[in-house]
Structure formats: C-alpha cells, structure tokens
C-alpha positions as CSV (number, residue, x, y, z in Angstrom):
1,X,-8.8,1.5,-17.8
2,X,-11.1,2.5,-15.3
3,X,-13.7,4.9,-16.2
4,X,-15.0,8.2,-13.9
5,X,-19.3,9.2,-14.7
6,X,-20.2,12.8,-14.0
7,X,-23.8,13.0,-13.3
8,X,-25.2,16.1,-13.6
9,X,-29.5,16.1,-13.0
10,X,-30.8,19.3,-14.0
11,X,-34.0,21.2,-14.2
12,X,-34.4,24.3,-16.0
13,X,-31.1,25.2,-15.8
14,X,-30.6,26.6,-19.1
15,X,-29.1,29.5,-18.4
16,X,-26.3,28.3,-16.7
17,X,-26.0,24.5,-18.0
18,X,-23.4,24.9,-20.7
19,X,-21.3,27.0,-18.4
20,X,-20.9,24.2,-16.1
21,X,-20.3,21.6,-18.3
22,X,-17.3,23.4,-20.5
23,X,-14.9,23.4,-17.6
24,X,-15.2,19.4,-17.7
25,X,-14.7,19.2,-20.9
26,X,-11.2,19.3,-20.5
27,X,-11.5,16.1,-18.1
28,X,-10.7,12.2,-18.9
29,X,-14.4,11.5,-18.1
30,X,-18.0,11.1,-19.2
31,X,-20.5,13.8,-18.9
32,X,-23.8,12.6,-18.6
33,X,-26.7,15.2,-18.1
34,X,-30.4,13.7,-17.0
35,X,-32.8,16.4,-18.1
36,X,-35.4,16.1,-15.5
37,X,-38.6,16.7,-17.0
38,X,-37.4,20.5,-18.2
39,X,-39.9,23.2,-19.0
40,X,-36.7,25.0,-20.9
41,X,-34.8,23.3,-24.1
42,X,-32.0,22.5,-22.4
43,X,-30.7,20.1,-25.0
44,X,-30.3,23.5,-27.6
45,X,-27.6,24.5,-25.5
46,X,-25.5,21.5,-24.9
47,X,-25.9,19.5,-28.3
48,X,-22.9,20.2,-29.7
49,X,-20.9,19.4,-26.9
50,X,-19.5,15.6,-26.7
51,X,-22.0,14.3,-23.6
52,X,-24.7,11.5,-22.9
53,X,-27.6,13.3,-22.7
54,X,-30.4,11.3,-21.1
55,X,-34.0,12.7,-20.6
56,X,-37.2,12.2,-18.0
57,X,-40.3,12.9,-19.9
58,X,-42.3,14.3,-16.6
59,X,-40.0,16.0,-13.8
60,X,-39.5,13.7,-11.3
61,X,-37.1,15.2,-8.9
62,X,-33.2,15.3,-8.5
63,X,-33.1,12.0,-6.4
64,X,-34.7,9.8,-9.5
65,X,-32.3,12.0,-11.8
66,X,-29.5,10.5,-9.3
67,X,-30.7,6.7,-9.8
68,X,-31.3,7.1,-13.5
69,X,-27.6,8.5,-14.2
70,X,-26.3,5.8,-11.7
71,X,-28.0,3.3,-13.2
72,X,-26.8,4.1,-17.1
73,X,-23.0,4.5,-15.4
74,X,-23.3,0.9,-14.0
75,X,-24.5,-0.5,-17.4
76,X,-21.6,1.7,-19.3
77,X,-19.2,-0.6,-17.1
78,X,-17.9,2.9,-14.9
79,X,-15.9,2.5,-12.1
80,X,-16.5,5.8,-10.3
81,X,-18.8,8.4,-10.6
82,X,-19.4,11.9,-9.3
83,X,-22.9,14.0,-8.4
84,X,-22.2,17.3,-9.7
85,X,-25.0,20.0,-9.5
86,X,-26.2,21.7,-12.8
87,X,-26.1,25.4,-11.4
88,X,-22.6,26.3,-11.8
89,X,-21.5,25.8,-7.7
90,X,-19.2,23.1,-7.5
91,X,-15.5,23.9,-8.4
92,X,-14.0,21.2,-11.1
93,X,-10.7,21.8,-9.2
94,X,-12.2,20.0,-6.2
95,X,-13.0,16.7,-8.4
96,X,-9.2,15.2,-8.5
97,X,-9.3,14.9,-4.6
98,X,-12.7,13.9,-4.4
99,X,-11.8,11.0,-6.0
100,X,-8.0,10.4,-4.8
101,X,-10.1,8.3,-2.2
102,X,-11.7,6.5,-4.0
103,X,-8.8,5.4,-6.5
104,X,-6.7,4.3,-3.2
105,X,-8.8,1.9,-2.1
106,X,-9.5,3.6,1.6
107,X,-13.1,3.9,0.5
108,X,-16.4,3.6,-1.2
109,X,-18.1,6.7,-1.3
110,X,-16.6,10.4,-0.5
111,X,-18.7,13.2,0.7
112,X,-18.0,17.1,-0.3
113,X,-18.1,19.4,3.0
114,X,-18.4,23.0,3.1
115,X,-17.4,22.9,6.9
116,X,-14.2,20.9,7.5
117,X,-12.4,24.3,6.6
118,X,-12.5,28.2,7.7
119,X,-11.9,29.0,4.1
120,X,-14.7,27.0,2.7
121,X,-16.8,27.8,5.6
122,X,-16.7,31.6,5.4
123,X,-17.9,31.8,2.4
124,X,-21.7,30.2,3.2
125,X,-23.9,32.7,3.7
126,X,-25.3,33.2,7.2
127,X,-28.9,32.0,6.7
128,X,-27.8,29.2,4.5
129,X,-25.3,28.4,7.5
130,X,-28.2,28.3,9.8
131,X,-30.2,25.6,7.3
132,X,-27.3,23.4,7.4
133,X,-26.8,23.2,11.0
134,X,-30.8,22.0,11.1
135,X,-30.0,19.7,8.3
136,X,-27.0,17.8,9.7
137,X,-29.0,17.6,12.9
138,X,-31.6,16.0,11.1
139,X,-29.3,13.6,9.1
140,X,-28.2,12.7,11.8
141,X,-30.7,11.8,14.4
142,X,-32.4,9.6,11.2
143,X,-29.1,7.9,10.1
144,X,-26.7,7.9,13.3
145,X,-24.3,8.9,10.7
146,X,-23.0,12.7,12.0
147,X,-21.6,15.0,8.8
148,X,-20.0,17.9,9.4
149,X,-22.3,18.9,5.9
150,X,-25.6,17.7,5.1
151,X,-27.5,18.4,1.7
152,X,-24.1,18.8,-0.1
153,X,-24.7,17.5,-3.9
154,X,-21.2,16.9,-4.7
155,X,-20.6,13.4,-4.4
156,X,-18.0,10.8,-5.3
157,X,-18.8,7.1,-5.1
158,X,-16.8,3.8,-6.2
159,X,-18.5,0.7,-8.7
160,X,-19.3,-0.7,-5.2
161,X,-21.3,1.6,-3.5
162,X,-23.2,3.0,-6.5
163,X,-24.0,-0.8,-7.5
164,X,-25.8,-1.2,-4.2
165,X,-27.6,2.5,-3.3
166,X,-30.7,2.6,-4.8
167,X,-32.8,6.2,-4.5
168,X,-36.5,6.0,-3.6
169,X,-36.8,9.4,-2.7
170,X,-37.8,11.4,-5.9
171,X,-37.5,14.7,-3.8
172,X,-34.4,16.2,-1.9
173,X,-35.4,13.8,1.1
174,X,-32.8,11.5,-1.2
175,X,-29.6,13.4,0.4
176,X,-30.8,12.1,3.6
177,X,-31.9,8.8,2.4
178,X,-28.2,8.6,0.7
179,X,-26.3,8.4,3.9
180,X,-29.4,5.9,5.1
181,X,-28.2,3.5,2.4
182,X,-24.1,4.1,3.1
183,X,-25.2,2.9,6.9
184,X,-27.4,0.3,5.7
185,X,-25.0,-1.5,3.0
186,X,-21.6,-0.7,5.5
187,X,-19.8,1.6,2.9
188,X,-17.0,3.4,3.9
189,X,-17.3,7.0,3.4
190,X,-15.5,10.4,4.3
191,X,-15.3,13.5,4.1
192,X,-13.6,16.1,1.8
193,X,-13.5,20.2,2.5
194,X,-14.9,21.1,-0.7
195,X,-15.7,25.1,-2.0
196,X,-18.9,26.0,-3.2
197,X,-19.4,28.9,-5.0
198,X,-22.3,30.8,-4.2
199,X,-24.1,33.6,-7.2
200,X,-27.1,35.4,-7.4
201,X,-28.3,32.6,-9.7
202,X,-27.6,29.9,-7.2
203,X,-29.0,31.3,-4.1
204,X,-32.3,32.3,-5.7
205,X,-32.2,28.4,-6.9
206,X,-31.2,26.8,-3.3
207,X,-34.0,25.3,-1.2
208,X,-35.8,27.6,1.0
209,X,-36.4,26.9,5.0
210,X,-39.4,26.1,4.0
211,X,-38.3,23.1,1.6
212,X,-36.2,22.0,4.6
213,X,-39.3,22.2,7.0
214,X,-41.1,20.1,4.7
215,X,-38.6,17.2,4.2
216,X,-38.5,17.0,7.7
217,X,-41.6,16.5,8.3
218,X,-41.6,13.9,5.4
219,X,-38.9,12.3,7.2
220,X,-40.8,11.9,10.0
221,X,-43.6,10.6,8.6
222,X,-41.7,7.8,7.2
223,X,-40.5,6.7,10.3
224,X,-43.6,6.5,11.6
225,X,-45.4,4.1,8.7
C-alpha cells in the first residue's frame, strides 16, 4: 500500500503547531514534524498526538528541515510526500488534489499556486502580491522554469523526485533552488490553484521585502562563484 509523508519543519511555532496538525489527524498519512533548532518546547504540545517527531539540535533553516524530513520518508519506504508549513496557512482540503497527480502517474512533483484562480488570488494581500511577482521573476530568470507562484511551501512530490532533490540551501533560497533541481533531474511538475489562509499570526511570520532582497542577492552571488 503506498504510503503519503507530511513534512511539516517548524520553528517556534508553538502557538499554532498543534492546531495545524489536528486537522491531519483525521488523514491516512504520517505526520512528521522536524523541530528546527526551536527556542520554544514545541514537543509539550504535540506529544500526545500519534506523529514522528524528529529534532535539529541548532536551527538550521526550513530548507535543511525539508531534506531531513525527506530523507527519514525515503528510509520509511514513502511513496509520496507533502511540504506543509507549520503556521496554520495551508488548507488540508487542498491535499487530496495535490496529490491526485501524483497517484495518476502524469507527474513527479506538484506545485501549490495561489495565482491560477481569482478566488485564491484575491485573497493575497496587496504587498504580499507585489513580493510574489519579484519572486516568480526571480525564479524564473535563475531556473528558466516560469511559475505562476514562487515561494509557495505547499508541496507534493512522488518517491521519484524526492529520491533525487537534494536541498543545499539551509535558508528560503531552497524554494528557488527546488525548482533548480526539478529542471536539473527532468521531473515533471505542475501546478495546482491552492488557498492560503492568511492571519494576523501568519503575516507577522511571512518573510519581509527585506528577506526577499537578501535571497536575491544570495542568488546572485552564487551564480557568480
């Protein structure tokens, strides 16, 4: 029977952790949570619940949080997994057709999009609107892959592609170097209009212009070496 991974890396996401993994609960699948180095005791609020919890002693960033999930799926013979942020913005609804994809055999990984739908769309707030825009632009001028999203942490990806993408990047410069590594090892991906829910919480959480500014510029630097 295949199995389905949820990954979840999180960083002091206490107060919001447990309230994101109930909902999937309910789900066929594995929960795996990779504590990335937190300052808070995240593990007080999830320990009762039936989960892999896996732990970085030092925080390392969401991209190595990424590889080590991946890596523990892979050795737990998964078949598919899914990148599913720790704050609470991702809708659980959204994960049957994320993987629907996947299951049919039309392709290796599948990319959530806020942007593929009015609906989804309207509900990203202006400034973060204007972010994205820069993002895509970016992502695509360094991977010649055009998304209609860019820095979009909900994720679905088959035995194949997850068995060959390996994260470097310890830093959000991963998202970009993600869609690198589908170009690089010729995985077929597409896109899925997904809805992201956006709270107070999650928007004093989200990365700032200038985070975006600086993994640019890291990009860039990159190429150049």
């Amino acid at each position: 029977m295949d199995k389905t991974f949820i990954i979840i890396p999180c960083y002091n996401e206490k107060e919001v952790i447990r309230n994101t993994i109930l909902p999937l609960m309910a789900l066929p699948y594995e929960v795996v949570v990779i504590d990335d180095g937190s300052t808070e005791n995240i593990l007080d609020e999830i320990k009762d619940l039936n989960i892999y919890y896996l732990r970085h002693p030092v925080n390392l960033g969401q991209g190595a949080a990424l590889q080590t999930g991946m890596d523990f799926a892979f050795r737990n013979e998964a078949s598919f997994l899914i990148h599913f942020d720790a704050d609470g913005q991702h809708q659980v609804s959204d994960i049957k057709k994320m993987l629907e994809p996947l299951k049919n055999e039309n392709c290796d990984v599948v990319l959530g999009s806020r942007f593929l739908q009015d609906s989804t769309k309207a509900s990203v707030p202006f400034y973060k609107r204007s972010l994205l825009q820069f993002a895509k632009i970016v992502n695509g001028l360094f991977t010649g892959i055009w998304l209609s999203d860019a820095h979009n942490g909900f994720r679905a990806l088959n035995r194949n592609a997850f068995s060959k993408i390996r994260l470097e990047e310890n830093n959000m410069v991963h998202a970009t170097e993600i869609i690198q590594q589908i170009k690089k090892h010729n995985l077929v991906y597409q896109e899925v209009p997904t809805q992201i829910i956006y709270t107070e919480y999650s928007k004093q959480k989200g990365q700032s212009p200038l985070n975006a500014i600086s993994i640019f510029i890291d990009l860039i630097l990159k190429k150049l070496l």
